[in-house]
N, C-alpha and C positions, 0 to 999 in steps of 0.2 A: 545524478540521474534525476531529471523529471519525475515528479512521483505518480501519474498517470501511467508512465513506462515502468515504475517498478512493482506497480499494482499488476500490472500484466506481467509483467515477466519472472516473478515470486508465486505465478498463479493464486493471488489472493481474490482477483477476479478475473473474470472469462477474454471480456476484450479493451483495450485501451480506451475505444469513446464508448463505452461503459464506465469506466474508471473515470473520463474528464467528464461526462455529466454527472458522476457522481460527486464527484469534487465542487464542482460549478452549483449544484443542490445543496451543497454544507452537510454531508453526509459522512465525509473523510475529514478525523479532527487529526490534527499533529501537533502533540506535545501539550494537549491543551487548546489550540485555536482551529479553527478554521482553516483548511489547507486549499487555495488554490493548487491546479491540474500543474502548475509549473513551479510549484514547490520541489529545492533542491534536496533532496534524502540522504542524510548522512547517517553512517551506522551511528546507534543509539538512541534513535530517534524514536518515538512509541506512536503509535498510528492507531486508530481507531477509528473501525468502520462501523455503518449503522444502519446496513441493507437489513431487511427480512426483519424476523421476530429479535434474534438475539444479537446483539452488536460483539461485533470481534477485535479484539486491544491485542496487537501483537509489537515485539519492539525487533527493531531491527540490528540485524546483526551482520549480515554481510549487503555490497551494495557491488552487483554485477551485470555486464551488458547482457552476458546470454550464459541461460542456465540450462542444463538437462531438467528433461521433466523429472526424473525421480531425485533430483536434487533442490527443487524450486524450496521445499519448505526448509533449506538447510538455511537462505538468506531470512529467515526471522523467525523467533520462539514465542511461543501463546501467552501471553500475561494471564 
């Protein structure tokens, strides 16, 4: 899965071209680098975002097209 779409669909953030300009900004690291919007997401993967004050390092744990909302935070746990 594109990680633009999995930005959206884990609700880690609000809308997908929210998630690729923030990709496209070097705001969303994976693994260590710089993740373009068309970065493949494999579970294990550790993602870090760096909107707002506090930057959020979550790793990923599951990878699915479509989630329930009260299920969204089961695809990744807070480092």
């Amino acid at each position: 899965m594109r990680l633009d779409k999995y930005l959206k669909v884990s609700r880690l953030i609000k809308r997908r071209t929210i998630a690729n300009e923030a990709c496209d900004a070097g705001r969303i690291i994976v693994n260590g680098k710089a993740a373009r919007a068309s970065y493949d997401v494999k579970v294990g993967d550790v993602i870090e975002i760096c909107l707002g004050q506090k930057p959020l390092k979550v790793k990923v744990t599951a990878v699915t097209e479509v989630v329930r909302k009260e299920e969204a935070s089961d695809t990744y746990t807070v480092l």
